[in-house]
BAFI-3210 file (N, C-alpha, C; in Angstrom, 3 decimals, decimal comma, padded with zeros to 6 digits):
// residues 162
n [1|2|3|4|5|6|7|8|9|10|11|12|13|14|15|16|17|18|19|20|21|22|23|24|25|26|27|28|29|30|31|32|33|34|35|36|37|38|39|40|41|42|43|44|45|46|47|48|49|50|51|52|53|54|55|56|57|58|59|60|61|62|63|64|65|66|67|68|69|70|71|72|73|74|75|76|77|78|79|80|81|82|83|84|85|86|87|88|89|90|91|92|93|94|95|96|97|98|99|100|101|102|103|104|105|106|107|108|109|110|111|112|113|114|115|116|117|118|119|120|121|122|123|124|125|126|127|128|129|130|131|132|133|134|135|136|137|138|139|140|141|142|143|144|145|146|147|148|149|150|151|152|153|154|155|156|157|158|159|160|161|162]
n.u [-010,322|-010,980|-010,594|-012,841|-014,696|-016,693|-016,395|-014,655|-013,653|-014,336|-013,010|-011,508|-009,361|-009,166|-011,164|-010,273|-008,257|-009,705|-010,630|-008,990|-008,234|-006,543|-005,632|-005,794|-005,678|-007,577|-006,504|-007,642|-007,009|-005,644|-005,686|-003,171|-002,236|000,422|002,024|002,676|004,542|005,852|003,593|001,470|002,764|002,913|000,483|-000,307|001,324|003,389|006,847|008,106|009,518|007,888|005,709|004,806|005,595|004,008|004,967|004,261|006,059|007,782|009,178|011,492|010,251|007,439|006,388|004,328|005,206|005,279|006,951|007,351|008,316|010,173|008,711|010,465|012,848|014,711|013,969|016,595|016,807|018,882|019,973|017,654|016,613|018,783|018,400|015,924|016,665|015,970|016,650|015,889|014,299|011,605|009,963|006,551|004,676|001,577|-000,408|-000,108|000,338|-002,209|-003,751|-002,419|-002,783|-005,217|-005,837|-005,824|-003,075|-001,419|-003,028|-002,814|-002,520|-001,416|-002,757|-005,338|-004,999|-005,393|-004,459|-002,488|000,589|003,967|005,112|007,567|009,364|011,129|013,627|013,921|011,933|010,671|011,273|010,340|007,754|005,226|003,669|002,454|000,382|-000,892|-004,153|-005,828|-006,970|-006,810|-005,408|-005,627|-004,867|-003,510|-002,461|-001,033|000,805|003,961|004,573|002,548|001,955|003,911|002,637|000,262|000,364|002,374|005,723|008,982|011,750|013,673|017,218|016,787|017,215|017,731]
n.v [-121,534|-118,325|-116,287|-113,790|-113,280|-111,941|-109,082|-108,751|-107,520|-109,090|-110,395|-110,337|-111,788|-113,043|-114,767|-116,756|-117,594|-119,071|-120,924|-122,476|-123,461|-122,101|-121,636|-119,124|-116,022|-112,689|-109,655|-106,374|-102,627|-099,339|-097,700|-095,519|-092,998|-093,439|-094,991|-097,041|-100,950|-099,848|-098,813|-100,400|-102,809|-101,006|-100,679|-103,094|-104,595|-106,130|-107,370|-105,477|-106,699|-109,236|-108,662|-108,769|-106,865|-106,724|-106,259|-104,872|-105,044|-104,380|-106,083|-105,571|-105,726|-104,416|-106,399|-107,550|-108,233|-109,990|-109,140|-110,512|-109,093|-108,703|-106,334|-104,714|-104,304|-103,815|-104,415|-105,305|-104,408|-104,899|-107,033|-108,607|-108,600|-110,210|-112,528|-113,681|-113,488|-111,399|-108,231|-105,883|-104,545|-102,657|-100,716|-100,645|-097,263|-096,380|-096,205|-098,189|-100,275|-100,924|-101,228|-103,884|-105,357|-105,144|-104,190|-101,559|-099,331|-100,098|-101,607|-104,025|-107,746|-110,498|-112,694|-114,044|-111,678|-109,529|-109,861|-112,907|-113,230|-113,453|-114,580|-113,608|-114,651|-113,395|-115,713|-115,608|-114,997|-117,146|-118,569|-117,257|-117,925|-116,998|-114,939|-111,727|-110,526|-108,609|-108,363|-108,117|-105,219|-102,032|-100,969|-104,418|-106,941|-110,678|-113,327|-115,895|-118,709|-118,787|-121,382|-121,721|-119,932|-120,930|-122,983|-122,167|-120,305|-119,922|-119,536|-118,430|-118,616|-116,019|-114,321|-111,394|-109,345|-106,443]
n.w [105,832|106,352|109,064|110,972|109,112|108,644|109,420|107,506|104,094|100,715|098,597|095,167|096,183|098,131|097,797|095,931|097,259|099,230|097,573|096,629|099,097|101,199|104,342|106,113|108,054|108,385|108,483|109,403|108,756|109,437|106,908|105,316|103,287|101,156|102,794|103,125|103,998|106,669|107,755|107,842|109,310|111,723|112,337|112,599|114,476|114,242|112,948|110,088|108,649|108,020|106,597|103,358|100,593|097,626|094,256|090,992|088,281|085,454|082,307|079,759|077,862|078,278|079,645|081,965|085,972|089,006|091,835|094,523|097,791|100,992|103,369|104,941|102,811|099,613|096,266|093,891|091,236|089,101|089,503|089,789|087,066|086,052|087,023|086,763|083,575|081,623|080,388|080,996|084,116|085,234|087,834|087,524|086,306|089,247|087,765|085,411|087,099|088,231|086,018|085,338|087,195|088,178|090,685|093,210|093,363|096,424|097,789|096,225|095,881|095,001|094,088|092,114|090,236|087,440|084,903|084,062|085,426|085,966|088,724|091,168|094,100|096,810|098,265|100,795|102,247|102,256|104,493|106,521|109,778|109,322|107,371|106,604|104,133|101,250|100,883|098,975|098,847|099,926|103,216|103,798|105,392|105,071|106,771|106,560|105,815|104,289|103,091|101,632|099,218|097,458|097,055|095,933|093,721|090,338|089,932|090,692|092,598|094,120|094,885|095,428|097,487|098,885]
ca.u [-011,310|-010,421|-011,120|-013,548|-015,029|-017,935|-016,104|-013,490|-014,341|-014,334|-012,018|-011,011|-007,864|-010,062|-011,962|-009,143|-007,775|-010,528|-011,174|-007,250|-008,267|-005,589|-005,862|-005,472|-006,709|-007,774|-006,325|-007,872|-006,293|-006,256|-005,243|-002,282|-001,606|001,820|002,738|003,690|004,429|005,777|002,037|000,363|003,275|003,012|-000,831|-000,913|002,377|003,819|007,582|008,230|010,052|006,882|004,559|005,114|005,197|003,439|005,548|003,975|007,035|007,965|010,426|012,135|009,218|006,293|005,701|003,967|005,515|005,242|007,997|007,083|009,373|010,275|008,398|011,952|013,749|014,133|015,092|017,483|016,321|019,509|019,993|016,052|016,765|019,825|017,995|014,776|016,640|015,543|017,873|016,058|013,212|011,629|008,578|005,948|004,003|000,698|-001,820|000,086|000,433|-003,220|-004,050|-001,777|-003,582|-006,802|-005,887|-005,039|-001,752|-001,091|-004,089|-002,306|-002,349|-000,487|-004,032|-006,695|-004,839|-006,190|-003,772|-001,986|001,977|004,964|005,751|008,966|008,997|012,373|014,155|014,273|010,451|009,763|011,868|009,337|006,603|004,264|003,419|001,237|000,081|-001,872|-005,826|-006,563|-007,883|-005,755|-006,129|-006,568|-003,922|-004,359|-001,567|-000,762|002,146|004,496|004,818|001,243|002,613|004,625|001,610|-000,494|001,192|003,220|006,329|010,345|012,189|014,795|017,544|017,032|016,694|018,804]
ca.v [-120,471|-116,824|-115,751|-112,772|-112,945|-111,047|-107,798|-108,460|-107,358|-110,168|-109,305|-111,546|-112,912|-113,920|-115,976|-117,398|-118,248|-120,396|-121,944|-123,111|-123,986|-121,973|-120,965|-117,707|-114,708|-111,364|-108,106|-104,782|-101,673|-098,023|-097,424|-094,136|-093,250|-093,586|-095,267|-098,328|-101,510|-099,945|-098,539|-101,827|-103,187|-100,313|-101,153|-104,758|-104,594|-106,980|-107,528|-105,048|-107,878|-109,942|-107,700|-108,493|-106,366|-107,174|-105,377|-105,097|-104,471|-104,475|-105,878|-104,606|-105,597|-104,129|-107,666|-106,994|-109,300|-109,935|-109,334|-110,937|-109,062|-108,343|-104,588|-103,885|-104,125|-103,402|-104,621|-105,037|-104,586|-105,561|-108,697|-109,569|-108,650|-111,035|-114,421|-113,743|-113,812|-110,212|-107,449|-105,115|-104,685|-101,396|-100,648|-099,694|-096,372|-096,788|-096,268|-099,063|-101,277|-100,863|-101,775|-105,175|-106,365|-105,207|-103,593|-100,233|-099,749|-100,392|-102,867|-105,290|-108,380|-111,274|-114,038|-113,644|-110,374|-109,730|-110,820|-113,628|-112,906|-114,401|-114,017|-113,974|-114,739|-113,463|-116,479|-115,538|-115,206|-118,639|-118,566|-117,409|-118,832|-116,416|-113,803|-110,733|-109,930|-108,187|-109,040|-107,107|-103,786|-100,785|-101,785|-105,397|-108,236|-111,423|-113,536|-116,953|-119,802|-118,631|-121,906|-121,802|-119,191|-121,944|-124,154|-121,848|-119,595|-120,172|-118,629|-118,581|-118,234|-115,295|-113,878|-109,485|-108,332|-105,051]
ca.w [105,851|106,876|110,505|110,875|108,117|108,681|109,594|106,093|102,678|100,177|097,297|094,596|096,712|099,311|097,095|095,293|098,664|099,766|096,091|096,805|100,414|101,847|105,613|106,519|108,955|107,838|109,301|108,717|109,806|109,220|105,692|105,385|101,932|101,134|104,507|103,175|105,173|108,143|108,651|107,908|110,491|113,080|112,784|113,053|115,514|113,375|112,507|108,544|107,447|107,714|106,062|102,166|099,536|096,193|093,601|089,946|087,414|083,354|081,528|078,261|076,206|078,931|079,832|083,894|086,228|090,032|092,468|096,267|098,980|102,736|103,591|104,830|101,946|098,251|095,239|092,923|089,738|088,177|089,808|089,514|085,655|085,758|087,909|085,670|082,193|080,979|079,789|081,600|084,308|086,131|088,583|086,860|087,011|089,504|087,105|084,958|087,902|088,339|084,828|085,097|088,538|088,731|092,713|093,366|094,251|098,386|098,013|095,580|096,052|094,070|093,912|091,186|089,354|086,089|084,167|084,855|085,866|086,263|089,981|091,794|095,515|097,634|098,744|102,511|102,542|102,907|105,865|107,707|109,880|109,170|106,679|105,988|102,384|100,698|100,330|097,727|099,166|100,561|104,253|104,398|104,893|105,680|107,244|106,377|105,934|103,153|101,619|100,689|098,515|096,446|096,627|095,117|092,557|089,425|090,876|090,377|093,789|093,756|095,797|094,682|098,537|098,891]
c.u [-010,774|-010,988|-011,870|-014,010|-016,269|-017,410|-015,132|-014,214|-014,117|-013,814|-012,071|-009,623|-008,345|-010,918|-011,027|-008,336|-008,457|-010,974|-009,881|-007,442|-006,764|-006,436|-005,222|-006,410|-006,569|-007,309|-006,296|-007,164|-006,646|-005,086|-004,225|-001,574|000,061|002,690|003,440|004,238|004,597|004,553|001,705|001,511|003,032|001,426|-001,241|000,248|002,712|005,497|007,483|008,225|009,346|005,968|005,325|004,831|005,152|003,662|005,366|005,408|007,170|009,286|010,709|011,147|008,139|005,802|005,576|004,901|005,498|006,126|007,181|008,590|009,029|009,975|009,679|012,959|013,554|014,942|015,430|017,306|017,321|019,607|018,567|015,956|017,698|019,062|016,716|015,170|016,258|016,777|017,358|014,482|012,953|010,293|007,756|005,153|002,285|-000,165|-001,508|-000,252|-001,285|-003,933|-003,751|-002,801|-004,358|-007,102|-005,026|-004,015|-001,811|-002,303|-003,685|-002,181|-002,202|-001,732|-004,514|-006,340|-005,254|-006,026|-003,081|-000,298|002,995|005,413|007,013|008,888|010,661|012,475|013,828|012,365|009,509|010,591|010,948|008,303|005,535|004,420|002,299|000,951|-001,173|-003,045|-006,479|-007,444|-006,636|-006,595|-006,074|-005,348|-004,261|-002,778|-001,876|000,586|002,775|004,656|003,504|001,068|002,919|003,434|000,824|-000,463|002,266|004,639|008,011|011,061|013,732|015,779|017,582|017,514|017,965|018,611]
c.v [-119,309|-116,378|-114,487|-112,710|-111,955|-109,818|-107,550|-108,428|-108,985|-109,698|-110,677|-112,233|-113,534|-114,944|-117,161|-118,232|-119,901|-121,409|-123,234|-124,002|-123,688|-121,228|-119,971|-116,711|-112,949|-110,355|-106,930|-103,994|-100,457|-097,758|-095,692|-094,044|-092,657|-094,281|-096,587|-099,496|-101,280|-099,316|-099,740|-102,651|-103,147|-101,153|-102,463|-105,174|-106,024|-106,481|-106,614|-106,311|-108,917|-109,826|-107,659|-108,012|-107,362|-105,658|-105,504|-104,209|-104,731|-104,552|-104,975|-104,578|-105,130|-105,346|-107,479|-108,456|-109,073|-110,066|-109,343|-109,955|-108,560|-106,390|-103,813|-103,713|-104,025|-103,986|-104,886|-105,403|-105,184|-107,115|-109,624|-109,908|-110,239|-112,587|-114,429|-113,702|-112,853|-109,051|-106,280|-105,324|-103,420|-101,399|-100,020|-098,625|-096,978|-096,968|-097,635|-100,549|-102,029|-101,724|-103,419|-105,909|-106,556|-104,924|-102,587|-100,568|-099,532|-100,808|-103,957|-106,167|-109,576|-112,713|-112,813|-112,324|-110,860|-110,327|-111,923|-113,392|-113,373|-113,694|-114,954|-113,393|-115,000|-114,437|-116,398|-115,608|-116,485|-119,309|-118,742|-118,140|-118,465|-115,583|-113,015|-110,063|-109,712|-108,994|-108,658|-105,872|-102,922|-101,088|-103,015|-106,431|-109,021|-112,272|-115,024|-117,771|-119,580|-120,148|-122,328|-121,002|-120,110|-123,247|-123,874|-120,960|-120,238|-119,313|-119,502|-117,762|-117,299|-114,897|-112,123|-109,451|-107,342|-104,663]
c.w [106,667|107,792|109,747|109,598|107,653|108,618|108,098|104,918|102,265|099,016|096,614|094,480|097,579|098,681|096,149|096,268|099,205|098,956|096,139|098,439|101,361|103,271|105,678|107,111|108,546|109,194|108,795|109,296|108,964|108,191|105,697|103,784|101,937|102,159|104,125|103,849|106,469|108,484|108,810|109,267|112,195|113,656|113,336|114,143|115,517|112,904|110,745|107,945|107,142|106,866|104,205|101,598|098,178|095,165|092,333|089,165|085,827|082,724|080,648|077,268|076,917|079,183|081,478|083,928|087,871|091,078|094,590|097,538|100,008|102,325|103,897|104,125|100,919|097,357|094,486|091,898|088,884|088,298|089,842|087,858|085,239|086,195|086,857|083,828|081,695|081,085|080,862|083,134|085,377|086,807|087,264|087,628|087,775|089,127|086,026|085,702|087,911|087,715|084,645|086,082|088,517|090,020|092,395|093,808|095,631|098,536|097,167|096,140|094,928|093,536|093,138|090,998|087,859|085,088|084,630|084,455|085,870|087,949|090,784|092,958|095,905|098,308|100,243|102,936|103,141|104,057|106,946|108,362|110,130|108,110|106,527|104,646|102,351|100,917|099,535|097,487|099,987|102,137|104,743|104,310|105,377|105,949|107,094|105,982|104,701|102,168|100,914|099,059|097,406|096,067|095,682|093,675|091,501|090,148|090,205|092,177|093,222|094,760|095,243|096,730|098,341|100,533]
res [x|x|x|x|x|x|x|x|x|x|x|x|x|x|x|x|x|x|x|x|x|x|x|x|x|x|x|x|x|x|x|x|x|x|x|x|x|x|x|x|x|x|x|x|x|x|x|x|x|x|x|x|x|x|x|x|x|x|x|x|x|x|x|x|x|x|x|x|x|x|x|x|x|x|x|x|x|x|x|x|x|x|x|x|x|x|x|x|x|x|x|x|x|x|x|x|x|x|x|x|x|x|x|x|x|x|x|x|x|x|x|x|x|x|x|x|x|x|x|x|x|x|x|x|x|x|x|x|x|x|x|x|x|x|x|x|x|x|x|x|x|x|x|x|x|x|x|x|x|x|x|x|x|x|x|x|x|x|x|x|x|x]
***
């Protein structure tokens, strides 16, 4: 069950969360458009490389797909193309992204999107012994044990980071 819950929205990752019975604690902060993890970092004074991005992308045929990585790094579309078996694969535009999830973009989060995804979670990620992701609102992460991640998602582990 998700600390504070009184003061945190309730999105449909937060409910997906607790349907899964994953633990995890909500952290709000002060939303900066375009800021990107190192805000949600600076704010929660939190490690980047903790703070995952949830990266909606499209193969060669527009097929969405979900790329998990470290806020400090980026990456490599060719080599995500190459470990995923697709000829090609590119970000999509935000209003696309939008469309695939069902969360604005820099509120994405990788639970209960609209469609359902194929997601690929950077190797080094489950390194850690914490993480911050998304909750499904611009604003809101919630921080829990990456290999809940693998517990709860369909998922293909990758090495892209750049």
């Amino acid at each position: 069950m998700g600390k504070n819950e009184k003061q945190s929205p309730e999105t449909p990752a937060t409910r997906f969360l607790r349907q899964h019975q994953v633990t995890y604690s909500s952290h709000p902060y002060q939303y900066e458009e375009h800021g990107g993890t190192a805000v949600s970092a600076r704010e929660l004074a939190v490690d980047e490389h903790q703070v995952i991005k949830t990266l909606i992308m499209e193969d060669e045929n527009a097929q969405p797909l979900i790329v998990l990585m470290h806020g400090d790094r980026k990456v490599s579309l060719k080599e995500l193309a190459r470990q995923s078996g697709h000829k090609h694969i590119e970000t999509c535009r935000p209003e696309v992204a939008n469309r695939h999830s069902g969360y604005l973009v820099g509120g994405t989060s990788p639970f209960a999107t609209r469609k359902p995804m194929p997601v690929f979670i950077e190797q080094t990620i489950l390194d850690l012994p914490l993480i911050y992701i998304n909750g499904g609102r611009r604003g809101y992460l919630l921080s829990l044990h990456p290999h809940e991640l693998q517990r709860i998602l369909k998922h293909s582990v990758v090495n892209v980071a750049l």
